[in-house]
C-alpha positions in Angstrom: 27.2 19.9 8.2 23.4 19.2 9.5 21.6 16.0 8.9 18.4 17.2 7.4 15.2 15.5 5.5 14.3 16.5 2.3 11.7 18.4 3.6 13.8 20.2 6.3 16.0 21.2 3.6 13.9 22.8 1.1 12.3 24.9 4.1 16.0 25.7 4.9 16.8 26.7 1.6 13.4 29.2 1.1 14.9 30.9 4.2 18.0 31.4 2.7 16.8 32.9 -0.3 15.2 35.0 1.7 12.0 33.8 1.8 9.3 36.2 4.0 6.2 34.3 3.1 4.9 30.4 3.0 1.8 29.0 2.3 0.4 25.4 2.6 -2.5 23.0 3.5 -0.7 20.0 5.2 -0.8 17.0 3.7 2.0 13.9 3.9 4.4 13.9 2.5 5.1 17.5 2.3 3.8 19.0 6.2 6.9 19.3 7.9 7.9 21.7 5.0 5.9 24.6 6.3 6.3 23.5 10.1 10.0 23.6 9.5 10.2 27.1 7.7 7.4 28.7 10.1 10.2 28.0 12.9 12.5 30.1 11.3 13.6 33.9 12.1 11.6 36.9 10.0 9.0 34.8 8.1 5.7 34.5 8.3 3.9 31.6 7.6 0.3 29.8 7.6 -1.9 26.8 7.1 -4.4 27.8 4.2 -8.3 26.2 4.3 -7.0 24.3 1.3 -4.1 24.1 -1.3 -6.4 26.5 -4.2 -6.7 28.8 -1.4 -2.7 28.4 -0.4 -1.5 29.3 -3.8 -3.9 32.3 -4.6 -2.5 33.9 -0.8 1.2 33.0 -2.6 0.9 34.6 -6.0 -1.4 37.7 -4.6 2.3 37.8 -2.0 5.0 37.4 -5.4 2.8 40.1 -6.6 2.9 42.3 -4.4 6.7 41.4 -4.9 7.7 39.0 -1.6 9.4 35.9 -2.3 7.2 33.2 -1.5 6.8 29.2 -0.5 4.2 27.5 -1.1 3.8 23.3 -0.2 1.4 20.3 -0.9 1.3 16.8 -1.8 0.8 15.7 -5.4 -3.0 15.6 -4.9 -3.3 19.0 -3.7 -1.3 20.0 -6.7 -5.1 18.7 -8.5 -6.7 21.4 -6.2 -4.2 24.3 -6.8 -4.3 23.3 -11.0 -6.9 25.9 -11.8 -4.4 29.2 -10.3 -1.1 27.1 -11.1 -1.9 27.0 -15.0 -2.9 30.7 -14.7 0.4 31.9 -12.9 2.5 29.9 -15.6 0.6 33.2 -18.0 1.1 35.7 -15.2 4.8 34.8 -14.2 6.2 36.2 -11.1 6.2 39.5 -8.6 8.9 38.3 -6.1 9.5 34.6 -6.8 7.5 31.9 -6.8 8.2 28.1 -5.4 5.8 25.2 -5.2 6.7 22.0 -3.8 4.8 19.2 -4.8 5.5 15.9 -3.0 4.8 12.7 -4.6 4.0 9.6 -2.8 4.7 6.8 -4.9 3.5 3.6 -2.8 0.5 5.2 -1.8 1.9 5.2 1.7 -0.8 8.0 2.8 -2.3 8.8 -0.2 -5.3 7.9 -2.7 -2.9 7.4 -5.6 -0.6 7.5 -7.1 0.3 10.5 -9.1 3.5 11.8 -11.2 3.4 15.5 -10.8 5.8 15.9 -13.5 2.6 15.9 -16.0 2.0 19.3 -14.2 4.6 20.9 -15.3 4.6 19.7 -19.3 1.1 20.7 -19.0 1.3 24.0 -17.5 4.8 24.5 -18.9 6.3 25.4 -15.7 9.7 24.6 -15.0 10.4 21.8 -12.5 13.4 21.2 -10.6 13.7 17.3 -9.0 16.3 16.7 -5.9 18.5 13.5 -5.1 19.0 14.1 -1.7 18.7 16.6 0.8 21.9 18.7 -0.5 20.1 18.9 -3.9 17.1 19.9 -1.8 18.6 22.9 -0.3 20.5 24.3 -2.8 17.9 23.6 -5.9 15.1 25.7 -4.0 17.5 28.2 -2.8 18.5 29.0 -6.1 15.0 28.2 -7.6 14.0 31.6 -6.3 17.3 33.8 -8.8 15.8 31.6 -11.7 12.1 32.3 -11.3 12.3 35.8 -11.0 15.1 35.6 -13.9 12.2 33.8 -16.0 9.5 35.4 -14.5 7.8 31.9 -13.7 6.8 30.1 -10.7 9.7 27.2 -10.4 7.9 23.9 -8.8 10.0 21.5 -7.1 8.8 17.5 -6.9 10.2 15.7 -4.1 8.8 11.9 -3.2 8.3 10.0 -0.4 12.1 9.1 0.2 13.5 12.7 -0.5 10.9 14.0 2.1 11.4 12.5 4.7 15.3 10.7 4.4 17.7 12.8 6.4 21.0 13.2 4.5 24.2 16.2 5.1 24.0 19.5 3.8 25.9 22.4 4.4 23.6 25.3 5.9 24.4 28.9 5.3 23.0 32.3 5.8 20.3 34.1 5.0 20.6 36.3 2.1 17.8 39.3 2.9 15.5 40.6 -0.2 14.2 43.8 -0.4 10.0 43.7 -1.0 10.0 44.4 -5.2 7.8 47.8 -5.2 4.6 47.2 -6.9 3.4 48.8 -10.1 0.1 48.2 -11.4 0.3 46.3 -14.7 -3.3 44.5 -15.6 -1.6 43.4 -19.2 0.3 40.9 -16.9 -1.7 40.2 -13.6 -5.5 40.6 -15.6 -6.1 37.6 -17.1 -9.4 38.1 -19.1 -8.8 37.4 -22.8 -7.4 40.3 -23.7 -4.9 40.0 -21.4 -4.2 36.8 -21.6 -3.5 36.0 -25.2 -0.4 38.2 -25.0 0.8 36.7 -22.2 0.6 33.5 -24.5 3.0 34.9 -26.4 5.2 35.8 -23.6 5.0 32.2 -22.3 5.8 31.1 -25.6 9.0 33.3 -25.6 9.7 32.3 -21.9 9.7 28.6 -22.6 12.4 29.1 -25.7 14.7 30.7 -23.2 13.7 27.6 -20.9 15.0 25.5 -23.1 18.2 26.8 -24.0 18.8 27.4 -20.4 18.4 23.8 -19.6 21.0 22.5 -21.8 23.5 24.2 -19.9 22.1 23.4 -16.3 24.6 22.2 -13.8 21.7 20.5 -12.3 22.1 17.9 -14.8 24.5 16.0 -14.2 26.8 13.0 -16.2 28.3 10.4 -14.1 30.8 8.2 -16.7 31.6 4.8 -16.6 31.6 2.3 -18.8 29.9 2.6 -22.1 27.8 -0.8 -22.2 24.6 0.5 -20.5 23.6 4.5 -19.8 20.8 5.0 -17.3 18.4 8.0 -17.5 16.9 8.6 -13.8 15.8 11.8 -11.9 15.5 11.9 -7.9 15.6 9.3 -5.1 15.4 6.6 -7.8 19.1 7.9 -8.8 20.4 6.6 -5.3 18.6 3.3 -6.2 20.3 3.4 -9.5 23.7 4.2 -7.9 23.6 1.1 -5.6 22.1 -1.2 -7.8 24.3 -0.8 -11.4 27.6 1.0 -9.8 29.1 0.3 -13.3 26.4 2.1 -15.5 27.0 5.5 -16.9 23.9 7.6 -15.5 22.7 10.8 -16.8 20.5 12.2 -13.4 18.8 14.6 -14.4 18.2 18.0 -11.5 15.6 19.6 -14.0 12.4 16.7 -15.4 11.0 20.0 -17.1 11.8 21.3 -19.6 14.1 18.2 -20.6 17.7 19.0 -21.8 17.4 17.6 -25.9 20.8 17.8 -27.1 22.7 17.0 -24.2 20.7 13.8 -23.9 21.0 13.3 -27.3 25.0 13.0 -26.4 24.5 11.1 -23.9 22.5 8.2 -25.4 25.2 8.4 -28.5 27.6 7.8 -25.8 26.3 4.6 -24.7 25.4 1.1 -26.2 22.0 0.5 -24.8 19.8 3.8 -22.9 17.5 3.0 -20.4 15.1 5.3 -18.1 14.4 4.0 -14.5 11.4 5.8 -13.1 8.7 4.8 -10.5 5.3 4.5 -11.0 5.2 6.7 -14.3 6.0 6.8 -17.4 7.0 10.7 -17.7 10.6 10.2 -18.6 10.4 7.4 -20.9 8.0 9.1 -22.9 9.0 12.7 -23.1 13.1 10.9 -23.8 11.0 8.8 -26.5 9.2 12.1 -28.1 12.8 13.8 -28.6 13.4 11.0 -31.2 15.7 9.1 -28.8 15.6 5.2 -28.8 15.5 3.1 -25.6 16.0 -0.2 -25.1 14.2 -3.1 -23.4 15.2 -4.2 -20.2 16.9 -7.1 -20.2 15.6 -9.3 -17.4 12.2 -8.8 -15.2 10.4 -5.6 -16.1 10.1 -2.9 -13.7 7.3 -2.8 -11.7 4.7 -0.3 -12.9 3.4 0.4 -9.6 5.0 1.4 -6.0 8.0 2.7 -5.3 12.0 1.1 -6.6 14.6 -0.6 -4.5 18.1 -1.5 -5.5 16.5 -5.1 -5.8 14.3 -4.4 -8.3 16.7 -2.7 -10.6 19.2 -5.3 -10.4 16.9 -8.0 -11.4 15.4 -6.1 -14.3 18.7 -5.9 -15.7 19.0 -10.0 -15.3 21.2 -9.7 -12.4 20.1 -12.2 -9.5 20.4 -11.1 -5.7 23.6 -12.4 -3.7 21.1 -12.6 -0.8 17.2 -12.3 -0.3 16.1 -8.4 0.9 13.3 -8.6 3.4 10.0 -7.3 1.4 6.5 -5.9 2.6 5.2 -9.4 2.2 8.1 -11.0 4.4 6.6 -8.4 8.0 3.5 -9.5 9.8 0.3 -7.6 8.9 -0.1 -5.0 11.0 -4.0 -3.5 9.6 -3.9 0.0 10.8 -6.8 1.3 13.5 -8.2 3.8 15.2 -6.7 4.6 18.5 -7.9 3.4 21.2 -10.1 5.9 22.9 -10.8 7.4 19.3 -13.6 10.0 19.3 -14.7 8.5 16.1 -15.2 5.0 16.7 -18.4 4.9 18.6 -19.9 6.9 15.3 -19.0 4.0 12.9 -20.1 1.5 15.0 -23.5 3.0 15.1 -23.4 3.4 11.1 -22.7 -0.2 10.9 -26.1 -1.0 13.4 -27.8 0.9 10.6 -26.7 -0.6 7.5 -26.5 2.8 6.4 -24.2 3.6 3.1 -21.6 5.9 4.1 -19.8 8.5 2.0 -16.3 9.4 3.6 -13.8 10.9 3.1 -9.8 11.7 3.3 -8.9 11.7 7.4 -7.7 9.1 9.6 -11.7 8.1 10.0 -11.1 6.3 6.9 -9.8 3.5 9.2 -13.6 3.3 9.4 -14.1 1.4 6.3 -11.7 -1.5 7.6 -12.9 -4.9 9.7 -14.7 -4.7 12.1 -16.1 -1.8 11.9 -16.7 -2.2 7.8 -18.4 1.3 7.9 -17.5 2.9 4.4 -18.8 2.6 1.4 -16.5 5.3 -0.5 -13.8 7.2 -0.1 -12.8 9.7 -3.3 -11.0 13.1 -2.2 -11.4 15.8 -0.1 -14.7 16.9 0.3 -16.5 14.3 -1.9 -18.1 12.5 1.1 -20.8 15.1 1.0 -21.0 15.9 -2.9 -21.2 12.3 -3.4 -23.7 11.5 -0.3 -26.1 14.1 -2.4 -25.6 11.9 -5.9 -26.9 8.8 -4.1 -30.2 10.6 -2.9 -30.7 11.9 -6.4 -29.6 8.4 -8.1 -31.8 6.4 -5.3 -34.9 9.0 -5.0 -37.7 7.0 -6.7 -36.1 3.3 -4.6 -36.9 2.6 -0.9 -33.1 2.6 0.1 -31.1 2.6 3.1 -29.8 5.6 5.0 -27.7 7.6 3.1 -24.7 9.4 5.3 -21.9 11.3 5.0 -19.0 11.0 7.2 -16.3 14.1 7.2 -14.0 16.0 9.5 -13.4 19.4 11.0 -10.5 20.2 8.9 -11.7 18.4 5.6 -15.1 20.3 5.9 -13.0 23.7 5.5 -10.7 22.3 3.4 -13.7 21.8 0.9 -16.5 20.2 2.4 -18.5 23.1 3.4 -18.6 24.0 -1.2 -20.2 20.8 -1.1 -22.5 21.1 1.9 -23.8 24.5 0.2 -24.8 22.8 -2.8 -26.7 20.2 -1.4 -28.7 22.9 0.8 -29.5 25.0 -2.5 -30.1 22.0 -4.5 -32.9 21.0 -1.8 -30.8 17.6 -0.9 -31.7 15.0 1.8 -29.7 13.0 3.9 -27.3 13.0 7.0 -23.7 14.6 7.8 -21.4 13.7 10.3 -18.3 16.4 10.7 -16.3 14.6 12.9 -15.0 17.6 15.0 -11.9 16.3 16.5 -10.4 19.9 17.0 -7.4 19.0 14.8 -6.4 18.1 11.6 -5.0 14.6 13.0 -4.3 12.5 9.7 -0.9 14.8 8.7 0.2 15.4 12.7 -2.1 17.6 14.7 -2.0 20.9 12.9 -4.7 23.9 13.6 -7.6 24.3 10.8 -10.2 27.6 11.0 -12.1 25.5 12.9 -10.2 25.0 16.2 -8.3 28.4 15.9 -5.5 27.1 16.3 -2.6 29.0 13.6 0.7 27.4 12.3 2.8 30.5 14.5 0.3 30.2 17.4 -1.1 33.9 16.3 -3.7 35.2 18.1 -6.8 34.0 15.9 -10.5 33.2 16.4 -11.8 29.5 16.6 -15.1 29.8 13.8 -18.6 28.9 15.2 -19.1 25.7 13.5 -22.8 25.3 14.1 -23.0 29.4 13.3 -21.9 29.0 9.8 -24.1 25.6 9.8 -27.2 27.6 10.8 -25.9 31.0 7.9 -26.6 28.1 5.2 -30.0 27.4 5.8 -29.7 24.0 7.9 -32.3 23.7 10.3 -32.0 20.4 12.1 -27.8 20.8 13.6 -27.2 18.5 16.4 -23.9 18.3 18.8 -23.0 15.8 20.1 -20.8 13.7 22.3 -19.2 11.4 20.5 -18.2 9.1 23.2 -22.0 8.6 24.5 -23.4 5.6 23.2 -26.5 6.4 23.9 -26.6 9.8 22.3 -24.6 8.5 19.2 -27.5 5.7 18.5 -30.7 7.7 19.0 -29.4 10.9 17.1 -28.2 8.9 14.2 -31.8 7.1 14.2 -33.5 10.7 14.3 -31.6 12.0 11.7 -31.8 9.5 9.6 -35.4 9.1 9.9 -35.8 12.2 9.1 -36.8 13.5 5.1 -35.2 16.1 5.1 -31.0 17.1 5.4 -29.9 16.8 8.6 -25.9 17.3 10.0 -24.7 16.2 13.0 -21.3 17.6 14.5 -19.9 14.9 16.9 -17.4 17.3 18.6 -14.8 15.6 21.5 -10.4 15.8 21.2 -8.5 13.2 19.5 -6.8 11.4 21.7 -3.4 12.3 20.7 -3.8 15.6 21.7 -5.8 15.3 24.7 -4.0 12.6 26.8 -5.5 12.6 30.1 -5.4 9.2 31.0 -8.2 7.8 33.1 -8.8 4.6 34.6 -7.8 1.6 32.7 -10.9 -0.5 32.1 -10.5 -4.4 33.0 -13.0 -7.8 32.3 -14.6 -9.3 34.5 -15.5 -12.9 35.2 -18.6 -12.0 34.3 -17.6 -12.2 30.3 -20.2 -14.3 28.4 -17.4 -14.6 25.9 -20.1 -12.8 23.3 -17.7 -11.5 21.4 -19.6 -7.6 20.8 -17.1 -5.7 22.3 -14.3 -7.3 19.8 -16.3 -5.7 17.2 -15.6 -2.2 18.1 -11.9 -2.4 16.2 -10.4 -0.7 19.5 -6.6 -2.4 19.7 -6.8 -2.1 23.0 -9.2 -4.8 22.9 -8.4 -8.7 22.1 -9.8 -12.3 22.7 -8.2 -14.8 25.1 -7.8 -17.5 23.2 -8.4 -20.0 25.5 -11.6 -19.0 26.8 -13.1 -17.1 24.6 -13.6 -14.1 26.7 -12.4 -10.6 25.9 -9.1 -9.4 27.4 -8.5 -6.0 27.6 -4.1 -4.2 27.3 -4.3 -2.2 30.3 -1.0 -0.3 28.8 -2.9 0.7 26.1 -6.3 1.1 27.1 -7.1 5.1 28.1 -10.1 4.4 29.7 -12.1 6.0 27.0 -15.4 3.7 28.5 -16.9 3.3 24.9 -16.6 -0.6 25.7 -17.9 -0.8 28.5 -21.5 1.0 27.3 -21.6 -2.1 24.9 -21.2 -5.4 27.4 -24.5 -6.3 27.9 -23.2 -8.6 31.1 -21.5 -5.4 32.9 -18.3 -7.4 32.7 -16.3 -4.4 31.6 -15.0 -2.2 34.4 -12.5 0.5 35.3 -9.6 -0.9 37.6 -7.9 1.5 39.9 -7.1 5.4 39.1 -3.7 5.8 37.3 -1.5 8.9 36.4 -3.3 11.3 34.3 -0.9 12.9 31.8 3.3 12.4 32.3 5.4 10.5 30.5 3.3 7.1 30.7 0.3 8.7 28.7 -0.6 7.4 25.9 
């Protein structure tokens, strides 16, 4: 018996199935998935440029008949949708998983999305885990049934499954011979020729799906009494189980395609049916569209938003709490920030001196957009900093407007910022660019992009010439820079932004997490005017005495990055005396 997370598990159970083969783009809360399974024996594994990318490697590998993994969060599943739909047609070489991992709460995401509406759309059968157990064993048997139904199985976790750490029982690896490969364009062409046969065959396929479901063992019935029956699928089951221990619950291991008949039992079994579900309303409607009544909830509604808690389940169904459950609203804020020392910061700053409107985009420089550095204008998905920097020129061409620039990173710029950097160059589009070259993908935990060369197995790789394939589009004006330099950060920005015509500017230094040479701490002086400038950096290292005024500096956090001190215009900013470069006390 292990402790595992959700995520730990599924990677565990791909290797057991004997898995050779995984694919991903990381993105929280689905990353550790791939880290997890590219620790294991006899696989081989990688981070993709982007999730599209990631799931053409893993069907081109079923094909060629491997058994494959392939992981992203739910809004990567919007970036994978155009191959997805097309391997529900195509089915399956070796088979086929795809994990997508919801985030209801928006805790690192840009919404909030139910990726159940995949499959009903793409008619791809989804499999939905309670716990880590269900975790393991669903995606190691995921693997039998999608080469049985030659279909790609997805499995949905959310936020809770992925990264809650409950027992399951490990086992061995069960070794699959590579399927030989036989050319067969009537299932792997899909032109329309092709393709409207394979209709048929999905047709056929989701008939079989949907006898097979009504006799799932991962649907499961858990009697008691027969006043109220609960419909609920995944971590909001352990909510359910806490919150109404004497409510007959129908969890249901498989969200797509729905069991009909057995549910139609079930809900003749009970007085009143309800569905518990967070931040959709999949289940409730697809339960609804089999002709099966729900009823009201008795007390407070369920929140449409967020994520559930026992509390909120018990008070929709009129109980009141015993004793009050501590909330988000019952902490103290704590506003997120860039680290102190972050390569980045010195870069908004600057924008903010220019009044400049700022496209960004999906990294941790979206901290850029809070107080007091207030440096954002928008924020949409990955790689629309740039796309969307070119719509304002267009929309403001004929106005006298301020700058227009957009703000992206190393990793998002493979990911899908460099498609949008090539239209703007054919289109003739003006403007700046900041990649914020950090030499990671920092957001989802440090992980290698093509742009550092650094692999998921440490493989020997090459690190691609940024300012190269900058230069192979047609760019003329590429500036490097350090991002730390005031100076150099102020009078580049002005240039480029002056300037007509498209201009990109790589800002290239480590992030601070994974360069932590400490240097001096920096200290102030009595010479503090109490001006309050350096405050408005954002760095958290940084605070106001409040009895003087002046600016007070946490010599435990401060790295002795400097950017501060290039911004007192009293030289009251210092560095105090050397301390320990790296060890255990860096930061």
């Amino acid at each position: 018996m292990e402790l595992l997370s959700g995520n730990e598990a599924i990677a565990q159970g791909a290797w057991e199935a004997g898995v050779r083969i995984g694919v991903a783009y990381p993105g929280t809360p689905s990353t550790e998935t791939m880290e997890s399974f590219a620790e294991k024996e006899g696989v081989y594994a990688e981070w993709c440029p982007n999730e599209k990318v990631a799931l053409e490697v893993g069907i081109g590998a079923s094909a060629a008949g491997a058994r494959v993994l392939a992981t992203m969060k739910h809004v990567g599943v919007n970036v994978a949708a155009d191959p997805l739909f097309t391997a529900a047609y195509t089915g399956v070489g070796g088979g086929l998983v795809i994990l997508a991992a919801d985030d209801p709460g928006m805790h690192s995401s840009q919404n909030e999305q139910d990726s159940r509406f995949y499959a009903l759309a793409a008619r791809m059968p989804m499999l939905e885990p309670s716990d880590s157990a269900e975790a393991l064993a669903f995606t190691r048997e995921a693997y039998d049934l999608s080469e049985r139904f030659d279909v790609p199985f997805l499995i949905r976790s959310t936020v809770r499954i992925s990264h809650t750490k409950t027992p399951v029982e490990i086992g061995p690896r069960l070794e699959h011979d590579l399927k030989p490969y036989e050319k067969d364009a009537a299932k792997w062409v899909m032109m329309p020729a092709f393709a409207k046969p394979r209709r048929k065959v999905q047709d056929a396929r989701t008939a079989e799906l949907r006898e097979w479901v009504e006799k799932c063992p991962y649907n499961v019935v858990e009697r008691k009494g027969a006043e109220i029956g609960i419909v609920c699928a995944g971590a909001t089951y352990q909510h359910v189980a806490e919150a109404l221990p004497e409510a007959s619950v129908f969890k249901l291991g498989v969200t797509w395609p729905l069991p009909a008949r057995v549910l139609e039992a079930f809900a003749e079994s009970v007085d009143r049916l309800y569905v518990v579900e967070e931040a959709s309303d999949y289940l409730s409607n697809q339960i609804r569209s089999l002709g099966i009544e729900l009823s009201a909830a008795p007390g407070k509604e369920l929140p449409p938003d967020g994520e559930l808690t026992p509390s909120m389940i018990r008070l929709a169904f009129g109980m009141q709490e015993a004793e009050h459950i501590p909330t988000q609203g019952d902490v103290p804020g704590r506003p997120p920030a860039l680290c102190a020392g972050c390569p980045h910061r010195l870069v908004f700053k600057e924008l903010s001196r220019l009044r400049a409107i700022v496209t960004g985009d999906i990294g941790c420089y979206t901290l850029g957009a809070l107080p007091p550095l207030s440096a954002m204008d928008t924020c949409v998905d990955m790689g629309a900093s740039i796309s969307m920097a070119h719509g304002f020129e267009l929309a403001l061409a004929e106005t006298k407007h301020r700058p227009v620039v957009a703000v992206i990173g190393d990793s998002t710029f493979g990911h899908s910022g460099l498609s949008s950097l090539l239209n703007t160059v054919y289109n003739q589009g003006a403007g700046t660019v900041c990649i914020l070259d950090n030499r990671t993908t920092a957001m989802t935990g440090q992980q290698g992009n093509p742009f550092n060369g650094i692999t998921l197995q440490k493989r020997p790789t090459r690190e691609l010439d940024l300012e190269g394939i900058l230069a192979a589009l047609g760019i003329e004006d590429v500036s490097t820079v350090d991002p730390h330099d005031m100076t150099a950060v102020r009078s580049t920005l002005k240039r480029a932004t002056d300037s007509e015509n498209l201009s990109v500017i790589v800002f290239r230094a480590p992030c601070v997490l994974i360069d932590r040479t400490r240097k001096p701490a920096f200290t102030v002086t009595q010479d503090c005017r109490a001006c309050g400038v350096c405050p408005t950096l954002g760095c958290p290292a940084i605070a106001k005495d409040p009895d003087t005024g002046m600016a007070a500096i946490d010599d435990v956090m401060c790295i002795g990055c400097g950017q501060c001190a290039q911004y007192c215009g009293f030289s009251a900013i210092v560095p105090t005396a050397d301390r320990t470069k790296g060890g255990a006390d860096a930061r």
